[in-house]
C-alpha positions as CSV (number, residue, x, y, z in Angstrom):
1,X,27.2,-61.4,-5.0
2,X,25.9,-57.9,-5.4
3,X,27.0,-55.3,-2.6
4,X,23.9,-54.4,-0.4
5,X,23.2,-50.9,0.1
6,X,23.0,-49.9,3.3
7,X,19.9,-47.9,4.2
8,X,19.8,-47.3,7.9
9,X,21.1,-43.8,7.5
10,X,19.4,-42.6,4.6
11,X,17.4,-39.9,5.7
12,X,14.6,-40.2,2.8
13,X,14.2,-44.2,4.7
14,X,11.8,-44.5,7.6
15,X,13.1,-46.3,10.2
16,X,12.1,-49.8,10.7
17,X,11.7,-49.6,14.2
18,X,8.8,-47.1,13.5
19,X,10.4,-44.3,15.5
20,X,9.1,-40.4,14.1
21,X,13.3,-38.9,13.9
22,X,11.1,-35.4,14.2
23,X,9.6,-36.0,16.8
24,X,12.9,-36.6,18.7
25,X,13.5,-32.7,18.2
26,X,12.7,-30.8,21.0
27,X,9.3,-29.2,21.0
28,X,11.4,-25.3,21.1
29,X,13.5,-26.2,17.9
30,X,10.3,-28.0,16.4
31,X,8.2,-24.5,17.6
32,X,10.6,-22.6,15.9
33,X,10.3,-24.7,12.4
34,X,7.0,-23.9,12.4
35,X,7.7,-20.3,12.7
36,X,10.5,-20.3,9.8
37,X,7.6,-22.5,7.9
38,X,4.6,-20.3,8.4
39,X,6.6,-16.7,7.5
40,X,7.1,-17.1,3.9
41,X,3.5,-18.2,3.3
42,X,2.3,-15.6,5.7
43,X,3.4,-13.0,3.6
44,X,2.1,-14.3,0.4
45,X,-1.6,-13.5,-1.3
46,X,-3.1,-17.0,-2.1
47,X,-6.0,-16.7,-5.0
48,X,-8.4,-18.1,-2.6
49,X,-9.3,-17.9,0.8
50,X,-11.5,-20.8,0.6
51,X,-11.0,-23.7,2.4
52,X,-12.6,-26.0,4.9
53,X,-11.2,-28.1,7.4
54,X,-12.8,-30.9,8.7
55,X,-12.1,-33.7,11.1
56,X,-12.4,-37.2,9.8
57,X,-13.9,-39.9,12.2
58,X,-10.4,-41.4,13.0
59,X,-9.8,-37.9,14.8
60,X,-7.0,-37.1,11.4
61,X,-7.5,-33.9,9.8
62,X,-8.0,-33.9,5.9
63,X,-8.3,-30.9,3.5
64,X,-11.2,-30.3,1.7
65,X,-12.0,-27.0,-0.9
66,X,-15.0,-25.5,-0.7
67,X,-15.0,-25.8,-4.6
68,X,-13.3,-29.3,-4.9
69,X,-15.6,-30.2,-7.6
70,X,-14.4,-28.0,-10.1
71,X,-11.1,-29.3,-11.6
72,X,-7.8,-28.0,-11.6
73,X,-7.6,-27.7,-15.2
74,X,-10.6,-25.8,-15.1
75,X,-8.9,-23.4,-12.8
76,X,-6.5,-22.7,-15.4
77,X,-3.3,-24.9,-15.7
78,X,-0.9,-23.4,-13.8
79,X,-3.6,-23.0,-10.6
80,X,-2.7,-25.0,-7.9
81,X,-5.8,-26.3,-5.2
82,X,-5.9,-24.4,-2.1
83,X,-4.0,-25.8,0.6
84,X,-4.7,-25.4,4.5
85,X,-2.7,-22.5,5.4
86,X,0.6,-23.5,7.4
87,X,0.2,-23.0,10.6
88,X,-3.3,-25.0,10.7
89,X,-1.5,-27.5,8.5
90,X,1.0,-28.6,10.8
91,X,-1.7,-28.4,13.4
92,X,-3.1,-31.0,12.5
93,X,-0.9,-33.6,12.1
94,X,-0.5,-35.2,15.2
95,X,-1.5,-34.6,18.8
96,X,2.6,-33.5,19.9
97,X,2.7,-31.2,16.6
98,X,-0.8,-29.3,17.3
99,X,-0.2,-28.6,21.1
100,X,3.2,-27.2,19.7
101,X,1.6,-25.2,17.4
102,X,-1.0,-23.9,19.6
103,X,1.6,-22.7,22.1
104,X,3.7,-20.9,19.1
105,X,2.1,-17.4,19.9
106,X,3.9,-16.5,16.5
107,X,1.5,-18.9,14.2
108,X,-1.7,-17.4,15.6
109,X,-0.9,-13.5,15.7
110,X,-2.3,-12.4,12.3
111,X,-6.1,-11.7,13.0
112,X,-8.5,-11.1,10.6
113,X,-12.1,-9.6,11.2
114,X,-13.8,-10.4,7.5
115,X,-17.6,-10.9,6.8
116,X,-20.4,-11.0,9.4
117,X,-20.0,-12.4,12.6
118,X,-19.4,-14.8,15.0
119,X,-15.4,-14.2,14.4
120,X,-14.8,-17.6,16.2
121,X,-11.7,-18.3,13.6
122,X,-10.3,-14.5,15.2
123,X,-11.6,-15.0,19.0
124,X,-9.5,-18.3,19.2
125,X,-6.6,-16.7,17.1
126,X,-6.6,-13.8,19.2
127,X,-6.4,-16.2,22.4
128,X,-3.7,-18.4,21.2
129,X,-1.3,-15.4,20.1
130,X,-1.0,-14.3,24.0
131,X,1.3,-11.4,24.3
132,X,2.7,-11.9,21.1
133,X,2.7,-8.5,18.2
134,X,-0.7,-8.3,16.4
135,X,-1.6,-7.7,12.8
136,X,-5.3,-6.6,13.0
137,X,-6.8,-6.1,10.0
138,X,-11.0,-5.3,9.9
139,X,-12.8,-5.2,6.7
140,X,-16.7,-4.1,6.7
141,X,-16.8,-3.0,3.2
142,X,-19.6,-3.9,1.2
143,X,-19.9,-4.3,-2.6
144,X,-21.4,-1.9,-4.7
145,X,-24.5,-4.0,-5.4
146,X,-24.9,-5.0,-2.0
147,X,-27.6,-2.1,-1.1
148,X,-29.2,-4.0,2.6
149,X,-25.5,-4.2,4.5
150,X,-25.8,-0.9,6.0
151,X,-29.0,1.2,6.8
152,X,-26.2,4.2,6.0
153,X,-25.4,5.8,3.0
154,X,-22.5,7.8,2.4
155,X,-24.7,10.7,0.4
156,X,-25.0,12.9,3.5
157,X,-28.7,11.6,4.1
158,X,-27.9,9.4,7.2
159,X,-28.7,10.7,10.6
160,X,-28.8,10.1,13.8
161,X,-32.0,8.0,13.9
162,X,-30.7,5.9,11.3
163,X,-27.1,5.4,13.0
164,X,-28.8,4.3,16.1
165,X,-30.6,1.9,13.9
166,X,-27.8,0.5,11.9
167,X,-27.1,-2.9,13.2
168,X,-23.3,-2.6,11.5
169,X,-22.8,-0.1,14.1
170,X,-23.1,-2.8,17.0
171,X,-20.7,-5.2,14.7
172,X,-18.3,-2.9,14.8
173,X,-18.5,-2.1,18.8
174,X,-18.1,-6.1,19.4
175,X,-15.1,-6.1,17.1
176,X,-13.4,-3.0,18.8
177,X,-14.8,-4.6,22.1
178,X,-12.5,-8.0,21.2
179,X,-9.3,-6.3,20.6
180,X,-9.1,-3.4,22.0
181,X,-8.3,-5.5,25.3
182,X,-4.9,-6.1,23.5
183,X,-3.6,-2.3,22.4
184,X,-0.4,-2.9,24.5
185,X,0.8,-5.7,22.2
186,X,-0.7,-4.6,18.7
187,X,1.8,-4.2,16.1
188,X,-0.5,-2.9,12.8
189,X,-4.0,-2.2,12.6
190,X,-5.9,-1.5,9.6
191,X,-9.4,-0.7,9.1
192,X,-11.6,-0.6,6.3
193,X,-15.1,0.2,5.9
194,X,-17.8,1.9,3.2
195,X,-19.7,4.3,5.4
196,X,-18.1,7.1,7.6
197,X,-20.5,6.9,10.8
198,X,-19.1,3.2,10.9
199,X,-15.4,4.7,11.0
200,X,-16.1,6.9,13.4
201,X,-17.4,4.2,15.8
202,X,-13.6,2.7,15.3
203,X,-12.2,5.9,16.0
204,X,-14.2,6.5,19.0
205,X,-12.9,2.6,20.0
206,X,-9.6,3.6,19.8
207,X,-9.3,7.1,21.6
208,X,-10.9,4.9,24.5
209,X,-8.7,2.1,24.2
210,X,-5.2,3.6,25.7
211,X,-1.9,3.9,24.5
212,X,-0.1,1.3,22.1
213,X,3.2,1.1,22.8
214,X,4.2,-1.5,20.1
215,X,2.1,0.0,17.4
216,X,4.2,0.8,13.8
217,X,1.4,0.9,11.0
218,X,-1.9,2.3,11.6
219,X,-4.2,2.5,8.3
220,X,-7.7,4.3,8.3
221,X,-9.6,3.4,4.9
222,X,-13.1,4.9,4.1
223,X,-13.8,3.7,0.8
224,X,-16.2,6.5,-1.0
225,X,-17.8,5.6,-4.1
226,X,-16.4,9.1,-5.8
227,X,-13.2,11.0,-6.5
228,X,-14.3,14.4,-6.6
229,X,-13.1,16.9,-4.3
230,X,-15.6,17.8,-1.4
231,X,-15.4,21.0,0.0
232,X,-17.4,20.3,3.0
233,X,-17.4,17.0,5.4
234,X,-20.8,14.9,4.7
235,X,-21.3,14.6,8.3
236,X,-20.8,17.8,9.8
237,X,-22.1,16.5,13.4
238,X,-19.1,13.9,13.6
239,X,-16.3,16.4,12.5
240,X,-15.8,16.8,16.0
241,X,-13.5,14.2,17.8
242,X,-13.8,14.5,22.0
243,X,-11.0,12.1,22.0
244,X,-7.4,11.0,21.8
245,X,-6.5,7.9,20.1
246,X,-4.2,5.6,21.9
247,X,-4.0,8.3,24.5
248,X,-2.1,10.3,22.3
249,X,0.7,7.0,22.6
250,X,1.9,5.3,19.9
251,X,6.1,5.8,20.5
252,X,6.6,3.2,17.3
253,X,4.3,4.4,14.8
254,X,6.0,4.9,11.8
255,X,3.5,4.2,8.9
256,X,0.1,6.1,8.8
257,X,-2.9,5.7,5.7
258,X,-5.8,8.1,6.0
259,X,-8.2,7.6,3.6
260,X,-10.9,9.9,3.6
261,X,-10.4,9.7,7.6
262,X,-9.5,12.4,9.4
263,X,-8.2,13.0,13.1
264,X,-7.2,16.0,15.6
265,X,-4.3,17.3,13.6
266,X,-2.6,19.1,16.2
267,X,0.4,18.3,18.4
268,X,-1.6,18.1,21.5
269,X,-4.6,16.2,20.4
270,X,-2.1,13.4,18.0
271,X,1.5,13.8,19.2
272,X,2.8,10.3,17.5
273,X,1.9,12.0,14.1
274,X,5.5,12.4,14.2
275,X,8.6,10.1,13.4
276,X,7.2,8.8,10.7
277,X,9.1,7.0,7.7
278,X,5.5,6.2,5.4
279,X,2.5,9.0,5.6
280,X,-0.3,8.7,3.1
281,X,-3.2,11.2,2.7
282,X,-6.4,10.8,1.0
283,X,-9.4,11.8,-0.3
284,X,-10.0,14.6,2.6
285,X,-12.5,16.8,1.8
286,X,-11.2,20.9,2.4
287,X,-12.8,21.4,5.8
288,X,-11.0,18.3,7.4
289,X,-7.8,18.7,6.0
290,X,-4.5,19.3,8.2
291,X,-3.7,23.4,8.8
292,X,-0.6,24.1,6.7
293,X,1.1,24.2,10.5
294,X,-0.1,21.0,11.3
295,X,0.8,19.6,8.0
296,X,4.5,21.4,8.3
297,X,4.9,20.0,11.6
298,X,4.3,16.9,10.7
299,X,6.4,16.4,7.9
300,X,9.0,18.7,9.8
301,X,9.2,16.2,12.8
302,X,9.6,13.0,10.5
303,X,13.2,13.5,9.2
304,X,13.0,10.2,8.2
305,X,10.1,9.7,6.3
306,X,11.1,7.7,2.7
307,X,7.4,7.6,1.4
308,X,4.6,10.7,0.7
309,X,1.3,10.2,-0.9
310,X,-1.1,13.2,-1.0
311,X,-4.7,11.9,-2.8
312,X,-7.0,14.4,-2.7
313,X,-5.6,15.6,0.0
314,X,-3.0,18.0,1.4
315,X,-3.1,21.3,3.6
316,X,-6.0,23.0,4.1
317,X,-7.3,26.1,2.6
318,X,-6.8,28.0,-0.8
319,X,-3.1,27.7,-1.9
320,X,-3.1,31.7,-2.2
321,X,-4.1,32.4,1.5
322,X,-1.1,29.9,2.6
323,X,1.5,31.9,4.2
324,X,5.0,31.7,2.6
325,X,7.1,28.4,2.9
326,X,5.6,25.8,5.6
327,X,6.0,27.6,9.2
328,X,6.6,26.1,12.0
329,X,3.4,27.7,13.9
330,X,1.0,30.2,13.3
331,X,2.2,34.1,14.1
332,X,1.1,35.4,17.0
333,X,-0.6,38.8,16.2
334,X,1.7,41.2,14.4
335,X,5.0,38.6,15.1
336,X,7.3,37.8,13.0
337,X,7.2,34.2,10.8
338,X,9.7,31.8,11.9
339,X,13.0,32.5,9.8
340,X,13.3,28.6,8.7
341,X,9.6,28.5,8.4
342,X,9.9,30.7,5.7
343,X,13.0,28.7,3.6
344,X,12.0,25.1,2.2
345,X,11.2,22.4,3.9
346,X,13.9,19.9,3.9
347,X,13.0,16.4,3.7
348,X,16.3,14.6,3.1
349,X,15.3,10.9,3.0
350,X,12.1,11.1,1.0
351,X,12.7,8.9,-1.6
352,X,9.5,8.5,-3.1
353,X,6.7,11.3,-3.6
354,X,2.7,10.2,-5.4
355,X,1.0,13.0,-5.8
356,X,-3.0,12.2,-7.4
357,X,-5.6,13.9,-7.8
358,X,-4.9,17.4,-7.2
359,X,-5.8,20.9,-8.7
360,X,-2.4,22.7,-11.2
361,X,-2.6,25.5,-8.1
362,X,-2.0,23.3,-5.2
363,X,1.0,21.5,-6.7
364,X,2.2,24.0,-7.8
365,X,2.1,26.1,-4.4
366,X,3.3,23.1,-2.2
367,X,6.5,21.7,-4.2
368,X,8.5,24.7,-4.0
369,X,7.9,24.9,-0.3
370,X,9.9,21.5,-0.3
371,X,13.3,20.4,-0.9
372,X,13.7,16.8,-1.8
373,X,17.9,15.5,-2.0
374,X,17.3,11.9,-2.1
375,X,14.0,11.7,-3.9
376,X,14.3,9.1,-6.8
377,X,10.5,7.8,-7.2
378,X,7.6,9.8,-8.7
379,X,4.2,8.8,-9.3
380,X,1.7,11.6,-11.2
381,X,-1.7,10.8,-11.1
382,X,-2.8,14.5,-12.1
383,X,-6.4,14.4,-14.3
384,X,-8.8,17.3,-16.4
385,X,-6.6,20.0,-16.1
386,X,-3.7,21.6,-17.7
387,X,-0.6,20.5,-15.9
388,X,1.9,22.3,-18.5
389,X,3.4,24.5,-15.7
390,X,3.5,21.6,-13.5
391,X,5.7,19.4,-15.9
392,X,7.5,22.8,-16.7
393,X,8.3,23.4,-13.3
394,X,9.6,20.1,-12.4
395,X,11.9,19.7,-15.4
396,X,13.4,23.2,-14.4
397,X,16.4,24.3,-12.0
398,X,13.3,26.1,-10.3
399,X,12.2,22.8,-8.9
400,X,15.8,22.4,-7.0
401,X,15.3,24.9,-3.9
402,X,18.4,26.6,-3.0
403,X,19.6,25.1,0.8
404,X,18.8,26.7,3.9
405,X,21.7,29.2,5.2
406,X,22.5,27.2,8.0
407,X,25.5,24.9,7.9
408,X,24.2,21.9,9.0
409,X,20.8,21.9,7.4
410,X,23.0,23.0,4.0
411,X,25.5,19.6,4.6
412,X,22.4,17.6,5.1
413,X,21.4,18.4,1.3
414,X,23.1,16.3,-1.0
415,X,21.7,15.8,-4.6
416,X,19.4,17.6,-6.6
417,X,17.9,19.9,-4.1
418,X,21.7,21.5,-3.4
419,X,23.0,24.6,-5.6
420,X,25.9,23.3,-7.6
421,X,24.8,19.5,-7.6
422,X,25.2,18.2,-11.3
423,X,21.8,17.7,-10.9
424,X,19.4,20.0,-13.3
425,X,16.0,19.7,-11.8
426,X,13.7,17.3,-9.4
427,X,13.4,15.2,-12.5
428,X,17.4,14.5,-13.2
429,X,17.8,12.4,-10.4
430,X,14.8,10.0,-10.7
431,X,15.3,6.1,-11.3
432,X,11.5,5.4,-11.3
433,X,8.4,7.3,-12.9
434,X,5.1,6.5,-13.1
435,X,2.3,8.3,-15.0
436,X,-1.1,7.5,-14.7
437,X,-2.6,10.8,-16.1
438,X,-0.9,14.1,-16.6
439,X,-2.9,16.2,-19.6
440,X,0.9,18.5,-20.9
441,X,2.0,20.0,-24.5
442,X,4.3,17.8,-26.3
443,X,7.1,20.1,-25.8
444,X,6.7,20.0,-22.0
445,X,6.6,16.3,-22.1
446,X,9.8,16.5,-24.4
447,X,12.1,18.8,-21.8
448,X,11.2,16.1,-18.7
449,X,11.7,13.8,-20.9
450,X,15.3,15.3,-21.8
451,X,15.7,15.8,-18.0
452,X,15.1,11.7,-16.8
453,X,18.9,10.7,-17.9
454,X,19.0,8.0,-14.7
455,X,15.7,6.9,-15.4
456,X,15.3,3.0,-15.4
457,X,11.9,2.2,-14.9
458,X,8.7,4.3,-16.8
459,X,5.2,2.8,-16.1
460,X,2.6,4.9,-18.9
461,X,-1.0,4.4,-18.9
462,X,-1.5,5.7,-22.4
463,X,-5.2,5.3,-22.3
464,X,-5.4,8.3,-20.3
465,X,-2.5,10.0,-21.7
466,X,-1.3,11.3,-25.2
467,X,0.7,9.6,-27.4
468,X,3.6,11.6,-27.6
469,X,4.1,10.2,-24.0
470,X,5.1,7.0,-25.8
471,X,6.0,8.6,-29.5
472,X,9.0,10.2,-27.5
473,X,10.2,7.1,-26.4
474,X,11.5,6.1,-30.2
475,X,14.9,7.8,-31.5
476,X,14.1,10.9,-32.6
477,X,15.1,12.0,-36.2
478,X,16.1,15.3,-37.1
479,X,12.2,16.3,-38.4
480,X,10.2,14.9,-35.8
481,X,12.9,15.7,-32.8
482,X,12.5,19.2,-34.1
483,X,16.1,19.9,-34.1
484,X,16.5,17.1,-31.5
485,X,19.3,15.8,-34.8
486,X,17.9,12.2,-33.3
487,X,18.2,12.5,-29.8
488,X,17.6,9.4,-27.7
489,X,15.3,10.2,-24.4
490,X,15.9,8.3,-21.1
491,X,19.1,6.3,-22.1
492,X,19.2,4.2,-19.2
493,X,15.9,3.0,-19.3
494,X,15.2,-0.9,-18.9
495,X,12.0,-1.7,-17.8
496,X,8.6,-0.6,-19.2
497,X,5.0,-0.9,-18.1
498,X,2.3,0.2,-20.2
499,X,-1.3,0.7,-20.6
500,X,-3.3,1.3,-23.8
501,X,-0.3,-0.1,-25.9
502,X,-0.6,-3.2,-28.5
503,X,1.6,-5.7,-29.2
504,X,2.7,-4.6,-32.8
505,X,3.6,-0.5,-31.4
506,X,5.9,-2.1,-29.0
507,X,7.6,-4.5,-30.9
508,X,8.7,-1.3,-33.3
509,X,9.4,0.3,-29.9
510,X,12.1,-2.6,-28.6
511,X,13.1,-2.9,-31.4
512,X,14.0,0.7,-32.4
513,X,16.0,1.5,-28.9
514,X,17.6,-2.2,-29.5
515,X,18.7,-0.5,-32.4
516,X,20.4,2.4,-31.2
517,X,21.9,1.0,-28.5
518,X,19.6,1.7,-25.5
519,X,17.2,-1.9,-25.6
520,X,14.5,-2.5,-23.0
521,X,15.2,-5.4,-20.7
522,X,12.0,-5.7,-19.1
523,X,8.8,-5.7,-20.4
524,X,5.7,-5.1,-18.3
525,X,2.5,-5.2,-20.7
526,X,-1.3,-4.8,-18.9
527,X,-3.3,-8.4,-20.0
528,X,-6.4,-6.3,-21.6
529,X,-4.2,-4.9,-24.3
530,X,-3.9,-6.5,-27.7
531,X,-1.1,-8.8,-27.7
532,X,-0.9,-11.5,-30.2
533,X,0.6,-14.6,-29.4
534,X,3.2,-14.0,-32.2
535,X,3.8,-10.9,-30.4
536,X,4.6,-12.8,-27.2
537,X,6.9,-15.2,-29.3
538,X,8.8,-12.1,-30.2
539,X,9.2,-10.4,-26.9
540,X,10.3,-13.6,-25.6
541,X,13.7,-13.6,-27.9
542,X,14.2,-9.6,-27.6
543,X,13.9,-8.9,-24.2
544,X,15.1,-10.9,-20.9
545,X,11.8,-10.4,-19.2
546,X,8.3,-10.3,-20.6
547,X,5.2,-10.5,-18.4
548,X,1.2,-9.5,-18.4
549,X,0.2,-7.4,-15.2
550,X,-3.6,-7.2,-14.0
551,X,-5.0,-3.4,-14.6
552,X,-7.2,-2.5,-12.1
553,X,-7.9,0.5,-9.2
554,X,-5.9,-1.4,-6.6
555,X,-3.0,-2.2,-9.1
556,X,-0.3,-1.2,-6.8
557,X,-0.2,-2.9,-3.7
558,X,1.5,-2.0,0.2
559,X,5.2,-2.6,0.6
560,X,3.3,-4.2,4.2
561,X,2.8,-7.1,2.8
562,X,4.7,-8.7,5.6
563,X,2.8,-7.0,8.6
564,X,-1.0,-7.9,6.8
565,X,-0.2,-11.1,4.6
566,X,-3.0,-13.3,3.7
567,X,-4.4,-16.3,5.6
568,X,-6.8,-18.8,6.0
569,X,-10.0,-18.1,5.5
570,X,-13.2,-17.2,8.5
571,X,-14.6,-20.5,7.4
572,X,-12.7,-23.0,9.4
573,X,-13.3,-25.8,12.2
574,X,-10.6,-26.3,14.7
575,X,-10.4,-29.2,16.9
576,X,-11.4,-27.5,20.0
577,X,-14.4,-25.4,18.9
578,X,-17.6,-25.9,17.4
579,X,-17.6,-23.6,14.9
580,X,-20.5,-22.5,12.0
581,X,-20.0,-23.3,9.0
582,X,-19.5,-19.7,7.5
583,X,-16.6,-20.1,4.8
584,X,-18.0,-18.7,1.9
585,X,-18.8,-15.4,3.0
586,X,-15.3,-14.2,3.9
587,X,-14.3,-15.0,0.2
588,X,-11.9,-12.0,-0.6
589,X,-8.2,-10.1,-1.6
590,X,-6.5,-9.2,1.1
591,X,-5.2,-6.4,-0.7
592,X,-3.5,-3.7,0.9
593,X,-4.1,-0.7,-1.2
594,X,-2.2,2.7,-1.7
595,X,-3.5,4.7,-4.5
596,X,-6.3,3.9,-7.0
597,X,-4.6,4.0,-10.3
């Protein structure tokens, strides 16, 4: 007789007695699975934000897309169909699981204001969080074709009339009216709109809303539909800011994004613009730019700041009327500058600099009156003018400040930025480079190139750059090296992202560094170029990694991923609320964008 298996301890095996073996878990651990369920999806950026979620007549809860009669395959094969986020999911299984659900603060405290109103998906999200840390995030942008969201335009020919008469305004006010009850527990807030006067209305929101002692990342975005440096503000009659945001409280903020939004600069007026470990900076026109004293001060009281980007943006004024080095406050009268004002900045921790959009004259005024030890990331999005001198100066010892005289400030220097270091300019100590745009002579392109010896990763758009950038890249022979006797550039590099480049250039590329000795191991290739399927084939057996990136203006994407990851969508029904049925209209990326490249 054959043995019988015994099942009554096989886990995969129901009971036969019917008993749930979860639901024997007390409701804390079971609270706390759904937590550990919910992060990891949190933090991810679903395709779609789509879904609908309906009650059945037996009171069960089924899923249903919004565009469940399209078929996966037409989606593309490797597309999966949405999916009710997690934390509705497990909602919605049984009456014990949603009540402990509904009291895990945790599931609930990622709100998102997307699309017209009612917010009913945020307003019950916002209640069922309870004192837990907030993620905020507020999107009135419009599309570029959508010319009846806003009676505002961003041209300069809005006024006051037509503010008062711009119903976005009051959207706004009810959004800032719903949150702003809850400062003392938000933990990021980010913004986002098309037209200033709607910005300002936040702004105003937020200098009345008091301080925010939990508050880490605050990011201001005012999308403008051009790039090109303003001299003046558009709205001179809102320059003026009568108020202090967060009551001049925000002890925790350590990551700040201004785009094309500015605020009182000063110590007094914005004392937590200090501490800060990520400051970005963008597209300011001149007027409403930071003094260079503010702008010192700033960086000078973030000793740990790891991440700068200056967009259009920067200190303001005319590089030649800046006083020398960044000092520490203006002179009074005939006084002396500072002594340390005067001698470069040191930054020690700033590992990564991005620097787009600026004029030869301003880069070229503002690096030297920095000293960067530990800075191993550089991005260069630097367009119509000559940068020569720019690429000169950073593959030269010039770009390597000497240390300040004092003992301590001199021991905190250690790398590039320190007289004697074995480093040879800003450039010899970088791992990562990025160039989006920088118009340089060959031979300037040819010394930095000579200088990157710890470079690993290189990301070139060629379309907008020349094509020694990638010629330069290939052993050089004795002709074309032009006495270079075939000198190899950036030895240690492995991984390679490129714009404008085909499949059949690269393949002589891999294979021409595999070659000498110096092959690429990863292979990052944008999905618009041509690339033959052959060509894939190929890369497949000659490097260890091939893949396609998207191109677009929001290619790189916030490091924040965990504070503003993606949800479920506004179009939802819950249990416990009648809700309208207003899914399609929050259809969108919840992309968290640094720098248009």
């Amino acid at each position: 007789m054959a043995d019988v298996i015994d099942l009554t301890s096989n886990p995969f095996v129901a009971p036969k007695d019917g008993r749930c073996l979860i639901n024997e878990l007390p409701s804390e651990l079971l609270s706390h699975i759904f937590t550990l369920g919910w992060t990891p999806e949190r933090d991810l950026e679903p395709d779609e934000d789509d879904f609908e979620d309906v009650e059945s007549d037996d009171g069960s809860y089924s899923t249903a897309s919004s565009q469940s009669s399209v078929s996966p395959k037409a989606k593309g094969e490797d597309e999966k169909a949405r999916l009710l986020p997690f934390n509705v999911l497990v909602s919605h299984v049984c009456a014990r699981w949603r009540a402990v659900a509904i009291e895990n603060p945790l599931l609930w405290a990622q709100i998102r204001f997307v699309g017209p109103p009612p917010y009913d998906r945020a307003t019950t999200y916002l209640g069922r969080a309870k004192a837990a840390p907030l993620a905020i995030t507020i999107d009135r942008t419009v599309d570029d074709d959508d010319d009846d969201e806003s009676a505002l335009s961003d041209d300069g020919s809005d006024s006051s009339q037509l503010r008062d008469n711009d119903p976005d305004l009051s959207i706004i006010s009810g959004i800032m009216s719903l949150i702003t009850p809850h400062v003392a527990h938000w933990q990021a807030l980010q913004i986002m709109v098309s037209f200033y006067p709607h910005m300002h209305r936040a702004l105003e929101a937020l200098g009345a809303a008091g301080p925010a002692p939990l508050l880490e990342v605050l990011q201001l975005y005012h999308y403008e539909d051009e790039s090109d440096e303003q001299a003046t503000f558009k709205h001179p009659d809102l320059i003026a800011q009568p108020f202090r945001l967060f009551d001049g409280v925000a002890p925790r903020l350590a990551a700040v994004a201004l785009w094309g939004v500015h605020i009182p600069w000063g110590k007094d007026d914005s004392p937590f613009l200090a501490g800060l470990s990520d400051l970005e900076l963008a597209y300011h026109a001149r007027d409403v730019r930071p003094s260079l004293y503010d702008f010192a001060r700033i960086l000078r009281s973030s000793p740990d700041l790891r991440t700068l980007t200056l967009c259009l943006s920067g200190p303001a004024g005319s590089p030649a009327e800046w006083p020398a080095g960044l000092p520490a406050a203006p002179p009074a009268g005939d006084a002396a500058m500072d002594v340390d004002g005067a001698a470069p900045l040191v930054l020690p921790k700033l590992a990564d600099l991005v620097l787009a959009y600026l004029d030869p004259a301003s880069v070229l005024a503002l690096l030297p009156r920095l000293a960067l030890p530990a800075l191993t990331s550089l991005t260069l999005d630097l367009e119509e003018d000559d940068f020569t001198d720019v690429l000169a100066y950073l593959a030269s010892p010039r770009s390597l400040p000497p240390a300040p005289g004092a003992a301590a400030a001199a021991a905190a220097l250690r790398g590039p930025g320190v007289a004697g270091s074995p480093a040879r300019s800003l450039l010899s100590n970088l791992t990562s480079l990025k160039v989006a745009s920088l118009p340089a002579n060959a031979a300037a392109v040819r010394d930095a190139y000579r200088q990157l010896e710890k470079l690993t990763a290189l990301n070139l758009n060629v379309g907008y750059l020349a094509e020694y950038w990638l010629d330069l890249l290939f052993p050089q022979d004795g002709a074309a090296a032009a006495g270079g006797g075939g000198e190899l550039f950036l030895p240690r590099l492995e991984t390679l992202t490129t714009t404008g480049v085909d499949g059949e250039r690269m393949r002589e590329l891999v294979e021409a560094r595999q070659a000498r000795g110096a092959p690429l191991k990863t292979l990052l290739m944008n999905q618009d170029d041509d690339v033959t399927s052959e060509d894939e084939e190929w890369f497949s057996k000659h490097v260890k990694r091939f893949e396609y990136f998207e191109g677009s203006d929001e290619e790189d994407v916030d490091v924040l991923e965990e504070v503003f990851g993606d949800e479920d969508g506004e179009g939802w029904e819950d249990e416990d609320e009648e809700l309208d049925d207003e899914g399609d209209d929050d259809d969108f990326e919840d992309e968290i964008i640094v720098l248009p490249f």
